[in-house]
KEFI-147783 format. One record per residue (C-alpha): residue in three letters; x, y, z. Coordinates in pm, whole numbers, plus 50000, padded with zeros to 5 digits. Layout:
! residues N
<site residuo="ALA" east="X" north="Y" up="Z"/>
...
//
This chain:
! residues 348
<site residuo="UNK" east="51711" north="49470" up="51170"/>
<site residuo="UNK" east="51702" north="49756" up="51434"/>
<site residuo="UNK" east="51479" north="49937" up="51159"/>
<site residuo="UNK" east="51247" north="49655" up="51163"/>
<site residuo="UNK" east="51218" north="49600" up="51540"/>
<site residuo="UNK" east="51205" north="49986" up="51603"/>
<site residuo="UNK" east="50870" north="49994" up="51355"/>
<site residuo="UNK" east="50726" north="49714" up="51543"/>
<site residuo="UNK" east="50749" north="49918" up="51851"/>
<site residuo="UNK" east="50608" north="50228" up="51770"/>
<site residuo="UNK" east="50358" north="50080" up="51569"/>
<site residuo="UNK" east="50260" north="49944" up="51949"/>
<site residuo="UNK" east="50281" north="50250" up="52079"/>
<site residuo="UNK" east="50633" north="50180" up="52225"/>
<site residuo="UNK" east="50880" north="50435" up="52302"/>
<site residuo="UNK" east="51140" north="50422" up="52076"/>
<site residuo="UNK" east="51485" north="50584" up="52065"/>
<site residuo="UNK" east="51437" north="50697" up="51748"/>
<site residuo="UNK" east="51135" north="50711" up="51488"/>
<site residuo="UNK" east="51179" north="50438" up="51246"/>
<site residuo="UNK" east="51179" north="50501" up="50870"/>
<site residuo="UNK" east="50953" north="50331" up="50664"/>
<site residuo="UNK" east="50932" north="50349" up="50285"/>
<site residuo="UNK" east="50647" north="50288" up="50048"/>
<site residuo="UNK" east="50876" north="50147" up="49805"/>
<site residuo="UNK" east="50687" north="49983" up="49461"/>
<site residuo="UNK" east="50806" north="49924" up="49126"/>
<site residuo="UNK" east="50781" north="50318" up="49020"/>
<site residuo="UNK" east="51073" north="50339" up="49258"/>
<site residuo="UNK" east="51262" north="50017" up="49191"/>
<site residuo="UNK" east="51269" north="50025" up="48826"/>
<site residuo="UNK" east="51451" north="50337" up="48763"/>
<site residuo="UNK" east="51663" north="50303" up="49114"/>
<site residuo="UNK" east="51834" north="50019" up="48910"/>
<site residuo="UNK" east="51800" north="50134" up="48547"/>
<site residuo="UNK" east="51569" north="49873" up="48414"/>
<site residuo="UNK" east="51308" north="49979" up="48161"/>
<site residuo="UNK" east="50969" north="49923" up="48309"/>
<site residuo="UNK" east="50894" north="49624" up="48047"/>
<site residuo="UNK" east="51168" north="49424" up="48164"/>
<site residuo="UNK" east="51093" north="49516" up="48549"/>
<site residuo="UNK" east="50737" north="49389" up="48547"/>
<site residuo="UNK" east="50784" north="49117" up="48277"/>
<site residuo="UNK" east="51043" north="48925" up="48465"/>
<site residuo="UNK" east="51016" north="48823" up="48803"/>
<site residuo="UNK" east="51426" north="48788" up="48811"/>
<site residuo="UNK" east="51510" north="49148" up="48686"/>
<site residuo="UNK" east="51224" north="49279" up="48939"/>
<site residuo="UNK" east="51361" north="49072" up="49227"/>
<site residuo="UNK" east="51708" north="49179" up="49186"/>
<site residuo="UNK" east="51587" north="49531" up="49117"/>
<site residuo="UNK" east="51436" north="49536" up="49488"/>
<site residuo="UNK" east="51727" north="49340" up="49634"/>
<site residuo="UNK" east="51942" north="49605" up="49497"/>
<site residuo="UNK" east="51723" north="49880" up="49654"/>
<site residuo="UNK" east="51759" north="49711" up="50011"/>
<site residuo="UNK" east="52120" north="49654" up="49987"/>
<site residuo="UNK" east="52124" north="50004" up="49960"/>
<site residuo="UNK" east="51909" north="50147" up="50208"/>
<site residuo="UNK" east="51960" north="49851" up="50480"/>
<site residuo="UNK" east="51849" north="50076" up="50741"/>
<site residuo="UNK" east="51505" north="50121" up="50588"/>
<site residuo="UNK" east="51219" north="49924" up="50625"/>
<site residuo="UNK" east="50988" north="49910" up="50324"/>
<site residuo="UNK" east="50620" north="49847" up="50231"/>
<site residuo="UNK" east="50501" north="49668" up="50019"/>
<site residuo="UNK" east="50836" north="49524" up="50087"/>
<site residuo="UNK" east="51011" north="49249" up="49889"/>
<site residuo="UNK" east="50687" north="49183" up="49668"/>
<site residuo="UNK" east="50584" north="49104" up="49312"/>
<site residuo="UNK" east="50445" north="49456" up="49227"/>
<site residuo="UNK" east="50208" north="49423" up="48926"/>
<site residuo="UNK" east="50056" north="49790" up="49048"/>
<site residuo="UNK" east="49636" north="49779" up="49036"/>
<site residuo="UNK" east="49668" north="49510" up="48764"/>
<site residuo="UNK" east="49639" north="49209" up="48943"/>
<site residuo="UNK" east="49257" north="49236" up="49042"/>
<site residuo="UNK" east="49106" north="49441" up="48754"/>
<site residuo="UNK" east="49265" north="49195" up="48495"/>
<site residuo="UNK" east="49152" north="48914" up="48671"/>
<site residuo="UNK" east="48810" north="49044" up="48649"/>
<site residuo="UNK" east="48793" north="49132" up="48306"/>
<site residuo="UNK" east="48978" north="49484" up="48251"/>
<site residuo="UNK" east="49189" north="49537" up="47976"/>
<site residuo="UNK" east="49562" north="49586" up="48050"/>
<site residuo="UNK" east="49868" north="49724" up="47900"/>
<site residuo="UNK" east="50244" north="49758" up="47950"/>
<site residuo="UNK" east="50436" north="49994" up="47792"/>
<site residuo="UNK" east="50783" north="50024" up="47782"/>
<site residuo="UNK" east="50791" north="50331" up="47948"/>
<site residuo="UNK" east="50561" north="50326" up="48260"/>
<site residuo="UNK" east="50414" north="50068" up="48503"/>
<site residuo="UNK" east="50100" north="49858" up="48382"/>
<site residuo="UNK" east="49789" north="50029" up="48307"/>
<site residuo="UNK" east="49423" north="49967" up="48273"/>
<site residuo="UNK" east="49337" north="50053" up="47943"/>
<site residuo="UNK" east="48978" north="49945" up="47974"/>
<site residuo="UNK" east="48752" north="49919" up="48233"/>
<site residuo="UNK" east="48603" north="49596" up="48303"/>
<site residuo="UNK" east="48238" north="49674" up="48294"/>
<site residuo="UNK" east="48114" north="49916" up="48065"/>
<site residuo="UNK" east="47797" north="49976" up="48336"/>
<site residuo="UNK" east="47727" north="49932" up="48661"/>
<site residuo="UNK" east="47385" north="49760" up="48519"/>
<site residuo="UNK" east="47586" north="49474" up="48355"/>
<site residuo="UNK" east="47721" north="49343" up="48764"/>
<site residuo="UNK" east="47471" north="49096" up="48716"/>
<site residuo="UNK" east="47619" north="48928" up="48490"/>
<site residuo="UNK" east="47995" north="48941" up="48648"/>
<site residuo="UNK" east="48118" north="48603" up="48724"/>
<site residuo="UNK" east="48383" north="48612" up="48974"/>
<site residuo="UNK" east="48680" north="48402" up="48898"/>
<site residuo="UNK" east="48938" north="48164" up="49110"/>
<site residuo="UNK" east="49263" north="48405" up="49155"/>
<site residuo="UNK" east="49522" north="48076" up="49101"/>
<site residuo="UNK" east="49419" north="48045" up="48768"/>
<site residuo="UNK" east="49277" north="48403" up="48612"/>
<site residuo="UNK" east="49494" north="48627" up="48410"/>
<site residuo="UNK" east="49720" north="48847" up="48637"/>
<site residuo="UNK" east="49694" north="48759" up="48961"/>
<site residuo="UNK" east="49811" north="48388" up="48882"/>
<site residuo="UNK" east="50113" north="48569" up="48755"/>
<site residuo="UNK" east="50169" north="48705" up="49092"/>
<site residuo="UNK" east="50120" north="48401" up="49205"/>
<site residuo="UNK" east="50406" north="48278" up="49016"/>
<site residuo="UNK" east="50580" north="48544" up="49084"/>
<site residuo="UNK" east="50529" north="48511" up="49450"/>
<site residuo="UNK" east="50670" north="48147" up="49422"/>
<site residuo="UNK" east="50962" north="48290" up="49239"/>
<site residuo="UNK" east="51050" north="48533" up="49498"/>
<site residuo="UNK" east="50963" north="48291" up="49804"/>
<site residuo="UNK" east="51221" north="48032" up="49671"/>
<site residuo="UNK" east="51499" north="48324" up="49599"/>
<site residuo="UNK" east="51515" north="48554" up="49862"/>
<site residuo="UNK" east="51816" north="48533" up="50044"/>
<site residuo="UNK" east="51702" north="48392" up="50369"/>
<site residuo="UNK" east="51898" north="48684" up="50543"/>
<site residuo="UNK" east="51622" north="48905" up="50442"/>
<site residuo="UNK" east="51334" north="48721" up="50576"/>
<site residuo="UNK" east="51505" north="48660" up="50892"/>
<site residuo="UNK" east="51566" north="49002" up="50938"/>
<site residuo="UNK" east="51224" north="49205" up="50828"/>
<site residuo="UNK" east="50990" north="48928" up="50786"/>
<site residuo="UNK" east="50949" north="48985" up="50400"/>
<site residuo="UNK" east="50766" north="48724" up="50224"/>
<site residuo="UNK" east="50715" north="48547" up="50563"/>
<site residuo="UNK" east="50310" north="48563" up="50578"/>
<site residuo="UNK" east="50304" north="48868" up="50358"/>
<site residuo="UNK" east="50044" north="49004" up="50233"/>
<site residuo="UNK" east="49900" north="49238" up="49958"/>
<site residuo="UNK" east="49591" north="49331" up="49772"/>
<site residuo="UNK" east="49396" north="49645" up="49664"/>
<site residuo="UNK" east="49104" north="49725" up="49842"/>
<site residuo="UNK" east="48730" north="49676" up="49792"/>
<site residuo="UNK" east="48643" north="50017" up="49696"/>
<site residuo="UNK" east="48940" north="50106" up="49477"/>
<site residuo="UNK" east="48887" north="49767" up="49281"/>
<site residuo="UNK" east="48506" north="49848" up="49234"/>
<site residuo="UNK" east="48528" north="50198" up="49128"/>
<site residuo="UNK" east="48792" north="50135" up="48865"/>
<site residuo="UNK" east="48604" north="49825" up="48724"/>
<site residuo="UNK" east="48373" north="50102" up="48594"/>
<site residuo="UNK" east="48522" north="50412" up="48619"/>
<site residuo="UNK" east="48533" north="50680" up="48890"/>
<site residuo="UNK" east="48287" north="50912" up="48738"/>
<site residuo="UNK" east="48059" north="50634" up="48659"/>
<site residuo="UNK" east="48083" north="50422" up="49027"/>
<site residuo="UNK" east="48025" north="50789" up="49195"/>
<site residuo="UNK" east="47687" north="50851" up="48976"/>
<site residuo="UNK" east="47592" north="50504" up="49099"/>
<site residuo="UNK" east="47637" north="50539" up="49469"/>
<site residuo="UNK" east="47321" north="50774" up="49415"/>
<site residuo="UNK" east="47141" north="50629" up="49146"/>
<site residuo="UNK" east="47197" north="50282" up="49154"/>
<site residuo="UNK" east="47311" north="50174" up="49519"/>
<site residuo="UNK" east="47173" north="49810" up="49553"/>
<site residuo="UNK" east="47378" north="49737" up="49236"/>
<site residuo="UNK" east="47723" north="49902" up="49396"/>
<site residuo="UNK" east="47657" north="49694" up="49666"/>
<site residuo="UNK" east="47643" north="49372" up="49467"/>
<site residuo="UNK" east="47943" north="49482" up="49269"/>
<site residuo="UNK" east="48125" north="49539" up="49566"/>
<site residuo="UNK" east="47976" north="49210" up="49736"/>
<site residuo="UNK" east="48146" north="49022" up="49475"/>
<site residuo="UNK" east="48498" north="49172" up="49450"/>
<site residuo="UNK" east="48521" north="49170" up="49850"/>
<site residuo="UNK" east="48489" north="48768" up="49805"/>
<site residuo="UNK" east="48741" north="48753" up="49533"/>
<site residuo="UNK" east="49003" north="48973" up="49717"/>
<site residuo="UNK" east="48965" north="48787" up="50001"/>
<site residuo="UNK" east="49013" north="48471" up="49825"/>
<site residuo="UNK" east="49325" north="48617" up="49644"/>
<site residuo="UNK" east="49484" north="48699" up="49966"/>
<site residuo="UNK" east="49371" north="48327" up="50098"/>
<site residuo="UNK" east="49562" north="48193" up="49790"/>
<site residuo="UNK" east="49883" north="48443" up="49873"/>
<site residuo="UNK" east="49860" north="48233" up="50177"/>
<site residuo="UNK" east="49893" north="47958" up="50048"/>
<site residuo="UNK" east="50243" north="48017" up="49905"/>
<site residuo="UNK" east="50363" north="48256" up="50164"/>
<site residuo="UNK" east="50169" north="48074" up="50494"/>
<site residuo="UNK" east="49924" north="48221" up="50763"/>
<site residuo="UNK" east="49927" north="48650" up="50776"/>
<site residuo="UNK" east="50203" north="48793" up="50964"/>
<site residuo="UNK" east="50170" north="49100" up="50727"/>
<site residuo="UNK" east="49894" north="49255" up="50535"/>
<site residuo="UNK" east="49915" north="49568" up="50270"/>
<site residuo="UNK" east="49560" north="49685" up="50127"/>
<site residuo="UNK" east="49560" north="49988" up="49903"/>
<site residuo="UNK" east="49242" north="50164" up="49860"/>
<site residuo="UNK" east="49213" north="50566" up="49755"/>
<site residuo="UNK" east="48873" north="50569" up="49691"/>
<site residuo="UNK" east="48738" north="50652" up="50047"/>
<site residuo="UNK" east="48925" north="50975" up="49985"/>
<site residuo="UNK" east="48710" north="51099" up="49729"/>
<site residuo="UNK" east="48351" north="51079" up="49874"/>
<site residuo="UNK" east="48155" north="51170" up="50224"/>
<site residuo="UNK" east="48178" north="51057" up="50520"/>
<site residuo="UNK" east="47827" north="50852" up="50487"/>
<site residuo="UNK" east="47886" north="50754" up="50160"/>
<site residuo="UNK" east="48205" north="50562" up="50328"/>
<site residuo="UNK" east="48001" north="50431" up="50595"/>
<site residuo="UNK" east="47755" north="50310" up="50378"/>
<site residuo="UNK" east="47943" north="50179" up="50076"/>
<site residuo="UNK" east="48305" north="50087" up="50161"/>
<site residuo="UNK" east="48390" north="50031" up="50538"/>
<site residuo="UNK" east="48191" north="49706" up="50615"/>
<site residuo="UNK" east="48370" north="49571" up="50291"/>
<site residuo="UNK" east="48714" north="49700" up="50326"/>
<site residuo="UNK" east="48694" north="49591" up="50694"/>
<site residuo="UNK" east="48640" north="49221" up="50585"/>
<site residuo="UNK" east="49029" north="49225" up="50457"/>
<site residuo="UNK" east="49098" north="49318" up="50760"/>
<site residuo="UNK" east="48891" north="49089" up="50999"/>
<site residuo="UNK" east="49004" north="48772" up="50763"/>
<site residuo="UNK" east="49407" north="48886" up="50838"/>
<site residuo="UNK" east="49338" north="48996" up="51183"/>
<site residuo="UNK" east="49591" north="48785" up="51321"/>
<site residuo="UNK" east="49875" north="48974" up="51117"/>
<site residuo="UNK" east="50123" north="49172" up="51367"/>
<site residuo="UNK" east="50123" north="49481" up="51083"/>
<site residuo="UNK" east="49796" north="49550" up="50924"/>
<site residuo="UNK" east="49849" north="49801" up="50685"/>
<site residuo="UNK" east="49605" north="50059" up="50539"/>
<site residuo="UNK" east="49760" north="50275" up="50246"/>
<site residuo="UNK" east="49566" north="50610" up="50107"/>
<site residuo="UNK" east="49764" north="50889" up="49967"/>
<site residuo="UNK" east="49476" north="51066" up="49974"/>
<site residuo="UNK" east="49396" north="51309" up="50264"/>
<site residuo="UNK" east="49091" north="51204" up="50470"/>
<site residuo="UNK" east="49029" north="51418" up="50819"/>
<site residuo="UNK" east="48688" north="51352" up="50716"/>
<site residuo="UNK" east="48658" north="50973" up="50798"/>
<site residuo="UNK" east="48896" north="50999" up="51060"/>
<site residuo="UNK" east="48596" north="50856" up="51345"/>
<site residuo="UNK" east="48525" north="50575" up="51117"/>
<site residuo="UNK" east="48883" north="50489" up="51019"/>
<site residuo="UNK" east="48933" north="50432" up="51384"/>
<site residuo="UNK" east="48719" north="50161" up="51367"/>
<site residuo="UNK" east="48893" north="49981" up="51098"/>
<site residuo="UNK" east="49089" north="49625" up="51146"/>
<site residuo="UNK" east="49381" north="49811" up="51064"/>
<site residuo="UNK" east="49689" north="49891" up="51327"/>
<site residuo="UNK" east="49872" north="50109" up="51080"/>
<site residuo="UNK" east="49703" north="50396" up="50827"/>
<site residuo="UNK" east="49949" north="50556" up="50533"/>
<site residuo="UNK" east="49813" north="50935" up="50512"/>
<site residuo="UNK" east="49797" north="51184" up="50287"/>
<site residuo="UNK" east="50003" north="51536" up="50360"/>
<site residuo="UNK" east="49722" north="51729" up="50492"/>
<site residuo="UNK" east="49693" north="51542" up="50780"/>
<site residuo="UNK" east="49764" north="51642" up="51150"/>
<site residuo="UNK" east="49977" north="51326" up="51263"/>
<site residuo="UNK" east="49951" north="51402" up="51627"/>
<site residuo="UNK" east="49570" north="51464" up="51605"/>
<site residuo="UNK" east="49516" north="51196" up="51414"/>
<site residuo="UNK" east="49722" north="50978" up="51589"/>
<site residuo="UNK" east="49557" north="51049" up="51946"/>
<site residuo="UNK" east="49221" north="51023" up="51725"/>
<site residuo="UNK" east="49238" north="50702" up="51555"/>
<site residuo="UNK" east="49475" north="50492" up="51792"/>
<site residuo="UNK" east="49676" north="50383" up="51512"/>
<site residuo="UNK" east="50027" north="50393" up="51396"/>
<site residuo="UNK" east="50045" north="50693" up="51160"/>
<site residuo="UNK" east="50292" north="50658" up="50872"/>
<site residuo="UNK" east="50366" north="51025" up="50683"/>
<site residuo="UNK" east="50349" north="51241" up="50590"/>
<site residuo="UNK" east="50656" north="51448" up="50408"/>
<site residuo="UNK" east="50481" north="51545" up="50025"/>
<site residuo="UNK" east="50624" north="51350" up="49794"/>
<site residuo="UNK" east="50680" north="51564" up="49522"/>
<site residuo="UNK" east="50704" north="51961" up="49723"/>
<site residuo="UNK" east="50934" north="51840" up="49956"/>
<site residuo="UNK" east="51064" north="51521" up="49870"/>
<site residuo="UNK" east="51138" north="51570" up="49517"/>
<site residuo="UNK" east="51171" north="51941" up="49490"/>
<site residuo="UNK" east="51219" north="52090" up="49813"/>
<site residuo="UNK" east="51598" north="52164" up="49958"/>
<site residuo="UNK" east="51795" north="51962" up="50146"/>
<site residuo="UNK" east="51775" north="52199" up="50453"/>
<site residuo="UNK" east="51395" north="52223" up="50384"/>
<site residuo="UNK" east="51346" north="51883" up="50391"/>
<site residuo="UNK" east="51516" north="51833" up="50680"/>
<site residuo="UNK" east="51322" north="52085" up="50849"/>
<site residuo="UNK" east="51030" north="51977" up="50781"/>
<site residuo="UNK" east="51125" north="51580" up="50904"/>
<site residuo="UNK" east="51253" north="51720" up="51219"/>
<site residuo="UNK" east="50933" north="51927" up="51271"/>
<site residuo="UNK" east="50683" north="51574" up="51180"/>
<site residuo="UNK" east="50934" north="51408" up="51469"/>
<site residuo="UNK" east="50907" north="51658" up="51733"/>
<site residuo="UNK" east="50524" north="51683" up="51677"/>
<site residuo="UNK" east="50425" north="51325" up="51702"/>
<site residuo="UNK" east="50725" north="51123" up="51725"/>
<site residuo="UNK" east="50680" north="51056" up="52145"/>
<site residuo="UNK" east="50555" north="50768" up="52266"/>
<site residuo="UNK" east="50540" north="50554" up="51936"/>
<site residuo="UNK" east="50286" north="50555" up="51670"/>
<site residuo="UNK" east="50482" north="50721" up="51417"/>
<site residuo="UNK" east="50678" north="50598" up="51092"/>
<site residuo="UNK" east="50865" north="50847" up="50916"/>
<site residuo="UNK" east="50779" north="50855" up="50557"/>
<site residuo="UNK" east="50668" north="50986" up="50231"/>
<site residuo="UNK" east="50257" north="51122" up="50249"/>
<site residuo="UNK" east="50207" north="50856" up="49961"/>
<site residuo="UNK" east="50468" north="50664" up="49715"/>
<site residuo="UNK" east="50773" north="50806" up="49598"/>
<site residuo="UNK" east="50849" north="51009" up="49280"/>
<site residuo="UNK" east="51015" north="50769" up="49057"/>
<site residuo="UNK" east="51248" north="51061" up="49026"/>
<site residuo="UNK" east="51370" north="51071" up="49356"/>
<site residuo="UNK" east="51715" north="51121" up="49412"/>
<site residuo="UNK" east="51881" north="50873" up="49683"/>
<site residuo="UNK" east="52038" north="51160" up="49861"/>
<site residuo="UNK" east="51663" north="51302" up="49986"/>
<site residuo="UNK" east="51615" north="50870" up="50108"/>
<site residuo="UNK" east="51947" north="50951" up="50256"/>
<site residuo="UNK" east="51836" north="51282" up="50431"/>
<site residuo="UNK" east="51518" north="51117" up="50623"/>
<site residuo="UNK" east="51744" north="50830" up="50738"/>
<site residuo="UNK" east="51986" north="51082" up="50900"/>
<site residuo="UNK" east="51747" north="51315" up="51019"/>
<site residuo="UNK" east="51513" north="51038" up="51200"/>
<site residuo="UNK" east="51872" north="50887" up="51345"/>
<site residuo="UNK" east="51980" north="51251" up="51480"/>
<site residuo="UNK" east="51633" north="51358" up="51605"/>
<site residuo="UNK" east="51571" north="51257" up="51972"/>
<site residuo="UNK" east="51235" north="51162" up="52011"/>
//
């Protein structure tokens, strides 16, 4: 609970006495922590429930995001709009084909009620599961499930529903049509996260995943993505953690993130946190690398390098200690271990 309370604080820009540690913890990391085949993770909302429980019994002094959640990865959305999907026994679900073989056929997308479409009512009813499960200990405690919230993002949605390669062409060629495409996915993600609340009640907590404004200009952002993505934002602006997640590294948009409905931004490694922090007024969470450091890198470099992202922007709150991006699926528990200890060692 200390964890928990500590995050709340520097996410305020409270002092704290030390930098919390905050985990972006998904399937890719609960699966294997608990030896379950990926099938049987994401096909059974017991065996993934258990499989996160089991990851929080362990690491009780870490608070995680997504949290305690029903993890489907990008599925959710993209199936529910027409994509293709797959799960193989040996790796999280997977878009096997895109939902629209154009941007010229948008047109002719009609956008479906999330409670009943493929995928996301399975979240649903996985989100049900969970809700009625969860030892109540836990949701006392962190808050999980308790007005939780999560979704991918506007842009990511829309460029995968056609492709990357294809969605970037169009931002040039065609850009009244990326507009309506992304029109139209805005309102359905907004209406999946208005049925989430439905089960889990009014936002407290909102996740939104979106990599895609890592990948183009700064006024191709402007233009295309930030009016949409901030909608998910404005409709959950009464959430105390509002949570934007790119892996990706974006100094560029840094003056327009700042803008964004969001209190807390996930970064990717090449970011400055103090900079940025002192830039965008927002809670920075980062940015260790997830596979050079995390993974591969030596205890004593790892360390190192935690105590170093501490001392640089750990004063006077908005900082959480963590990964730049998700963990390996690899990762050993000793390097979770090793940013736990550092962050409670390091004075701030």
């Amino acid at each position: 609970m200390k964890t928990y309370q500590e995050a709340l604080q520097a996410l305020r820009f409270k002092q704290t006495t030390t930098v919390p540690v905050v985990l972006w913890a998904i399937g890719q990391t609960y699966a294997p922590f608990a030896g379950i085949p990926d099938d049987e993770y994401y096909g059974d909302p017991d065996k993934m429930l258990n499989a996160q429980l089991l990851f929080h019994e362990k690491f009780a002094d870490v608070f995680t995001v997504p949290g305690i959640w029903p993890d489907l990865g990008t599925v959710p959305e993209l199936g529910a709009l027409g994509a293709i999907v797959e799960f193989p026994n040996n790796a999280p679900p997977q878009i096997r084909h895109p939902a629209l073989q154009d941007i010229q056929e948008v047109s002719n997308l009609a956008i479906p009620d999330p409670r009943n479409s493929p995928y996301t009512s399975q979240v649903l009813d996985y989100l049900k599961y969970f809700k009625k499960y969860l030892p109540q200990k836990l949701q006392d405690e962190y808050g999980y499930l308790d007005g939780h919230l999560f979704c991918m993002g506007p842009g990511e949605v829309s460029a995968l529903m056609v492709g990357y390669d294809k969605f970037c062409y169009a931002l040039v060629d065609y850009p009244e049509l990326v507009h309506e495409l992304l029109r139209k996915v805005t309102d359905f993600v907004k209406e999946y996260l208005i049925a989430q609340m439905e089960i889990v009640g009014p936002a407290k907590r909102v996740i939104v995943v979106d990599h895609f404004p890592g990948m183009i200009s700064a006024p191709m952002y402007k233009e295309f993505i930030h009016p949409y993505l901030n909608e998910i934002f404005i409709l959950t602006q009464e959430a105390e953690i509002r949570l934007y997640h790119n892996e990706n590294n974006y100094p560029h948009l840094v003056n327009y993130i700042k803008d964004l409905g969001a209190n807390v931004c996930h970064i990717g490694y090449k970011h400055n946190l103090r900079e940025d922090k002192e830039k965008m007024g927002k809670c920075l969470m980062g940015n260790v690398h997830p596979i050079i450091e995390m993974l591969e890198g030596s205890a004593s470099d790892l360390r190192k390098r935690c105590q170093e992202i501490i001392k640089s922007a750990g004063k006077g709150g908005g900082l959480w200690l963590s990964t730049a991006g998700g963990m390996a699926p690899e990762t050993p528990p000793e390097k979770i271990k090793i940013l736990i200890e550092v962050a409670s060692e390091t004075p701030v």
